[in-house]
N, C-alpha and C positions, 0 to 999 in steps of 0.2 A: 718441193720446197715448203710447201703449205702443211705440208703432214710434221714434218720436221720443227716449223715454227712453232707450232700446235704445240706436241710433245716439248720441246724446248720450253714454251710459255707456260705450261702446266707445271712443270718440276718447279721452275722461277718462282710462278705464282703458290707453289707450297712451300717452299724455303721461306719466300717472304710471309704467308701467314705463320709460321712456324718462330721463325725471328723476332717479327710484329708482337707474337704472346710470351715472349721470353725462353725460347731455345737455346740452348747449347752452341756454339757457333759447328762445332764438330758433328753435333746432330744434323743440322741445318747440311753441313756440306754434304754428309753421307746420305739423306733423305734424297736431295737433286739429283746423285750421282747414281742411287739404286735406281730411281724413277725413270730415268735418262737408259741406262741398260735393260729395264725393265720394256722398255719401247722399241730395244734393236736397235738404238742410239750409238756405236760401236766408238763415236773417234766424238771424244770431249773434254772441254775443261771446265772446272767449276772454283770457284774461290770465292771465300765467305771471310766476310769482316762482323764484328757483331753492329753494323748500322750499313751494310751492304751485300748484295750479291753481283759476282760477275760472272757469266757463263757462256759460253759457245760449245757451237754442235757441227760437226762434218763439215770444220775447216778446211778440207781439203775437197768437199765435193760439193756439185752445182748449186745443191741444197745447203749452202752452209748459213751460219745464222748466228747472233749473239744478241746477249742482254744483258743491260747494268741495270739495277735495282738500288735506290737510297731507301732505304728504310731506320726512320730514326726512335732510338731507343726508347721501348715502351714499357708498358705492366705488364706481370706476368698471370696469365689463363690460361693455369695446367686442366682446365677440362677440354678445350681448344687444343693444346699440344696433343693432350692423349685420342682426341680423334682422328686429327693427320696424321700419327704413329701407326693408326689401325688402318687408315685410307692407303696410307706407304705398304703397309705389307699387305695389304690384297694386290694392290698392283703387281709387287712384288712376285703375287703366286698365282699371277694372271688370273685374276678373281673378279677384276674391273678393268670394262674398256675404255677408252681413252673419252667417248662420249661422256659415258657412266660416273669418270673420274671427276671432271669438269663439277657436273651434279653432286656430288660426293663432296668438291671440297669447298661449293658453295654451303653448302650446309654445315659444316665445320668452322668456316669463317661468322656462321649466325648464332652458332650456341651464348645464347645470350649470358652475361654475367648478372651477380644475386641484385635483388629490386636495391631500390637503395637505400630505403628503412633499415635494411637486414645488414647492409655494409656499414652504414652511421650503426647499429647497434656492438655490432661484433668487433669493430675497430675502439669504440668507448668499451665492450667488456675487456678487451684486451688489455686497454691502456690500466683499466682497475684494476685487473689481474697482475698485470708487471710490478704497478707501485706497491702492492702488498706485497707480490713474490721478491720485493728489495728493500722489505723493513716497513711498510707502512701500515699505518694501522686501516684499521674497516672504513673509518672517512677518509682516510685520503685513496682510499677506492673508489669511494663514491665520487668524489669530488676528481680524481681523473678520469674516472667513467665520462662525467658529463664534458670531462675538456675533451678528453678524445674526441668525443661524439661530436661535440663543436667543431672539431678539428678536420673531422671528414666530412662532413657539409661545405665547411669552406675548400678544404681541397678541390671539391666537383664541383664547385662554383669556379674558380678558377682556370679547372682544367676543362671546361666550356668554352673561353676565353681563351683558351691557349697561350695563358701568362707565362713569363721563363722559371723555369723547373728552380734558378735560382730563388729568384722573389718568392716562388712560393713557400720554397722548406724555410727560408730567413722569416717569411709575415708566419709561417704555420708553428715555426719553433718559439716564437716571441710570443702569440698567444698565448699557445698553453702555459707559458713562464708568466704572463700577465695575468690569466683567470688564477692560477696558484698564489698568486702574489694579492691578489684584491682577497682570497676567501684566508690569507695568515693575516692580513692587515685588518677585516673585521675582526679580529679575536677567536675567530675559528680553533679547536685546539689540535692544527694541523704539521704535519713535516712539508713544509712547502716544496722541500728538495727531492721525497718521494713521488708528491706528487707530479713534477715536472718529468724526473726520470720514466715515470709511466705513460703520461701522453704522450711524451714525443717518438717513443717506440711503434709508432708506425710511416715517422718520417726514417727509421734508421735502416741505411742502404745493406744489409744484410743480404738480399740477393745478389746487389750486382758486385760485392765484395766475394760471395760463394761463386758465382761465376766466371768472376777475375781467375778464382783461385785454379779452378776446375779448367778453363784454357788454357794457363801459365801450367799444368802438367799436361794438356794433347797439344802441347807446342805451339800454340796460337799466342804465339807472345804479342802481337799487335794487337788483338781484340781483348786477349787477357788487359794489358797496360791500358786499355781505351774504357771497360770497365771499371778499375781499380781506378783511375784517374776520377769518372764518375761517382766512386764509393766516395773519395778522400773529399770532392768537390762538395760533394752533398752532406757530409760531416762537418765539414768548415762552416756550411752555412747554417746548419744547427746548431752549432756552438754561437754563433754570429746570432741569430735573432736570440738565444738564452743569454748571450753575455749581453749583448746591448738592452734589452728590458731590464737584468737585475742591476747594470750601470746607473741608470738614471733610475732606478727604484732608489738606490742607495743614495743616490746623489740628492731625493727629494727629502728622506727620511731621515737620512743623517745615519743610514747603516739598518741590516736586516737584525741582527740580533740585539 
């Protein structure tokens, strides 16, 4: 039974790092289920939600065993996915022992992500790069470069704090609509509206919207709708912190234009 639990806790515990970094929910089942046969696992079930796993092993013999996993909806670290993808197919080709695997997928779950200089810079170049690639001119790059950048310091401020993913896109979206709003109301000679459109481009749920999409065709319509539900959520509340900042913008000024 202890061999079995082992193997069982291994596959779980790769589905969940796999899910944890933003997986496929299909990928995730099929990774459990190779690993599981991969071990001479013969008689199993496996079933993936995109914020759960549930699996049992040789239900039918002395050995048998299960585990439910909650795992709630995270960020995605495709350098993280693409290691457990290579750690799955060695197992696969009996390349690593079950010892070996253990070691293997601690080290996969450590691949650190970029310092954080380098993610406040890349997320403010982004944010520049969007508002010029939708009409704005070279300062309203600059000037969303630095909201962006504002904008992803406070995010990882926040998500230290484990504040609700709500509060944060609402306080993250209404910033960037405020720093926009404070550099047209100096006299700046800015498109306030580029530049909001560019910073809040890394609050906009594009993955979990692609993911939605991508389960709702391998017939995962629960996890697909569990996703999409999070895209629509987390749109509302972009629009929610930009409408309420340019509301009482207008309400103090008597109108933007």
């Amino acid at each position: 039974m202890a061999v079995t639990k082992e193997i069982l806790s291994l596959a779980v515990e790769t589905g969940d790092a796999l899910l944890r970094n933003g997986a496929e929910v299909y990928r995730v089942e099929d990774t459990v289920m190779h690993i599981l046969e991969a071990y001479e696992i013969e008689e199993y079930d496996v079933y993936v939600l995109s914020n759960g796993i549930f699996a049992s092993a040789n239900e039918n013999k002395d050995d048998a065993c299960s585990m439910i996993r909650h795992i709630p909806l995270g960020q995605t670290h495709l350098g993280r996915i693409a290691a457990l993808n290579q750690l799955s197919r060695e197992i696969c080709f009996h390349e690593c022992s079950l010892k070996d695997a253990w070691t293997r997928l601690d080290e996969c779950k450590a691949i650190p992500t970029c310092s954080k200089w380098t993610e406040v810079f890349f997320c403010g170049l982004g944010s520049g790069s969007f508002s010029f690639l939708f009409g704005g001119t070279p300062l309203d790059g600059v000037i969303a470069f630095i909201a962006g950048a504002i904008l992803n310091m406070v995010l990882k401020k926040f998500s230290q704090r484990k504040t609700s993913k709500f509060i944060t896109n609402i306080f993250g979206s209404a910033l960037v609509t405020l720093v926009s709003l404070i550099t047209f109301s100096i006299g700046l000679p800015v498109l306030y509206d580029k530049i909001i459109i560019g910073a809040i481009m890394p609050l906009v749920p594009g993955i979990a919207l692609t993911t939605s999409i991508r389960d709702f065709f391998n017939g995962d319509y629960l996890s697909g709708a569990i996703h999409m539900i999070d895209a629509v959520l987390t749109a509302f509340c972009i629009a929610a912190g930009v409408g309420t900042v340019m509301t009482i913008y207008n309400l103090i000024v008597g109108g933007i234009l």
